[in-house]
C-alpha positions in Angstrom: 0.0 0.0 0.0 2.6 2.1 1.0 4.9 1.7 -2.1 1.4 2.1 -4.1 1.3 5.4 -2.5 4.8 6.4 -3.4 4.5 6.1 -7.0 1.4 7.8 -7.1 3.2 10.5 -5.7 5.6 10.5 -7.6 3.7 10.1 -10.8 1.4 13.3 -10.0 5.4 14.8 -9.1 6.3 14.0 -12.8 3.1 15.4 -14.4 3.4 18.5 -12.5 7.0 19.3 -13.1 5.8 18.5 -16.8 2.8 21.4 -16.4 5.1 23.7 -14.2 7.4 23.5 -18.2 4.8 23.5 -20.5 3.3 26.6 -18.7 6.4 28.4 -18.4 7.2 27.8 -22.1 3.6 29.0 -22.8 3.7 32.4 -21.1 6.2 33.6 -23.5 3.6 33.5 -26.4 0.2 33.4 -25.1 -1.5 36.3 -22.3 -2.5 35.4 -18.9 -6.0 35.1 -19.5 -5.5 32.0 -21.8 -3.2 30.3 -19.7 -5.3 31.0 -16.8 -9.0 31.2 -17.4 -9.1 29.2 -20.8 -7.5 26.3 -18.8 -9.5 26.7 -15.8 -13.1 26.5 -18.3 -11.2 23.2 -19.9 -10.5 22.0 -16.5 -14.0 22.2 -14.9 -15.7 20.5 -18.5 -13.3 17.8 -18.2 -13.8 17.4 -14.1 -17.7 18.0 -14.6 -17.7 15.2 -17.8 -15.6 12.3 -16.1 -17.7 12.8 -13.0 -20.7 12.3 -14.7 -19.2 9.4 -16.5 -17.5 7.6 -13.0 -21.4 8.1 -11.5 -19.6 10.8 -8.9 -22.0 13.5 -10.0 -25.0 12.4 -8.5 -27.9 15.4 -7.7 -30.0 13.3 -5.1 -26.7 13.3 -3.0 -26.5 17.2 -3.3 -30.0 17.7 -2.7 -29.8 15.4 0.6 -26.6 18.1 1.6 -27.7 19.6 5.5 -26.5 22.8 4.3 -26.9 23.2 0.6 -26.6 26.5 0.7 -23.5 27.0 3.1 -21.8 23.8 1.0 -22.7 26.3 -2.4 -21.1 29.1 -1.0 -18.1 27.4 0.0 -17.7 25.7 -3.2 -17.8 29.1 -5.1 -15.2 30.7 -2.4 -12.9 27.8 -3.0 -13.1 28.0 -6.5 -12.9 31.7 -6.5 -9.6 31.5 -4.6 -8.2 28.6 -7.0 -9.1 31.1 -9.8 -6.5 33.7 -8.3 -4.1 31.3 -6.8 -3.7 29.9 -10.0 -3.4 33.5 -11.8 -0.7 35.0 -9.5 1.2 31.7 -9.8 1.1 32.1 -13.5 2.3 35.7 -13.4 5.1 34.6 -11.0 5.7 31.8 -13.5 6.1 34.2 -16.9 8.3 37.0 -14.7 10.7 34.5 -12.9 13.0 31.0 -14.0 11.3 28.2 -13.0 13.8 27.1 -10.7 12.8 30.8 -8.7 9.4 30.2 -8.5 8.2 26.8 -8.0 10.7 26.2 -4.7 8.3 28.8 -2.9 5.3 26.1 -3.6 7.2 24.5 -0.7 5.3 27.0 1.7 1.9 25.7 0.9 2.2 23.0 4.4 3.5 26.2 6.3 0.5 27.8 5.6 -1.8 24.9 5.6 -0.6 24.9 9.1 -1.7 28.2 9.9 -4.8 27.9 8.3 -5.8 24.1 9.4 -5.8 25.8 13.2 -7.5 28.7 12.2 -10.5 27.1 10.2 -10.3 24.2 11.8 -8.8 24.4 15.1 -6.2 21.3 14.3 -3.1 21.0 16.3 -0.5 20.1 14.6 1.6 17.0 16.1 5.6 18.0 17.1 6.7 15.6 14.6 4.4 17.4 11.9 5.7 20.6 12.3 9.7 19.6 12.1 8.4 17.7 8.7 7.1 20.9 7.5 9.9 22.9 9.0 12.3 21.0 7.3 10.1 21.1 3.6 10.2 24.6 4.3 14.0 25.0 5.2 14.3 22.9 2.3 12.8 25.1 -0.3 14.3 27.6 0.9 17.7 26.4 0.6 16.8 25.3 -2.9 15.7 28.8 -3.9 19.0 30.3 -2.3 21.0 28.4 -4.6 18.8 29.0 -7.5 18.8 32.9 -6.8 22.8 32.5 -6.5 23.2 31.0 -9.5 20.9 33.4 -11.2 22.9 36.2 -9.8 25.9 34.4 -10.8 24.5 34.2 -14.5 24.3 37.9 -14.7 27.1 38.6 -12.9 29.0 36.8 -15.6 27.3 38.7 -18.9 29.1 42.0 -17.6 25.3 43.4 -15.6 
């Protein structure tokens, strides 16, 4: 189960190293919007068709919902914040090298941390925060040698 696990993992860490590419490659031709919003459209007809076709999208389950209301709301908010998330990351992704930008991504547990006790009033276990302390120290380091060598780069064309 475990090693099942892993190279799932490590399969959705291929494909998204493979999008993280592909994007940054795009955002030297194409605007924003298309990269964003075009992809986002394409996203929710593919997610909204193999749903349907898996039997996931199911109206008597939504309609039995305790809230339907509060869970509509929520799914608009989340989906509204997706929408920008995945906007500012695509800016940061057409301005900076990939090898800036996607090392920051290693912040999302920090902040899941943050906002997992907020929202949800979870405590995170001692051995949970030096895992995400370490990811984090991780990144950082990662993006320090990246920035270096960048630097370095320049440095070395005379500006």
């Amino acid at each position: 189960m475990v090693l099942k696990g892993f190279f799932l993992a490590l399969t959705a860490a291929v494909m998204q190293s493979a999008m993280e590419g592909t994007r940054k490659y795009a955002s030297s031709f194409l605007p924003l919007s298309s990269l964003v919003y075009i992809v986002s459209i394409l996203d929710s007809i593919l997610s909204l068709t193999v749903s349907y076709l898996l039997g996931a999208f199911d109206l008597k389950t939504l309609h039995s919902l305790h809230r339907p209301g509060t869970f509509a709301l929520i799914v608009l908010f989340s989906s509204l914040l997706l929408l920008v998330s995945k906007g500012l990351y695509q800016k940061a992704l057409s301005l900076s090298p990939l090898s800036l930008t996607v090392p920051y991504l290693s912040l999302t547990p920090a902040m899941l941390l943050v906002s997992a006790f907020t929202f949800l009033g979870e405590r995170p276990s001692p051995n949970g925060l030096m895992g995400v302390g370490l990811i984090v120290l991780a990144g950082y380091l990662l993006s320090r040698l990246n920035l270096d060598g960048v630097k370095g780069v320049k440095g070395g064309k005379g500006g």
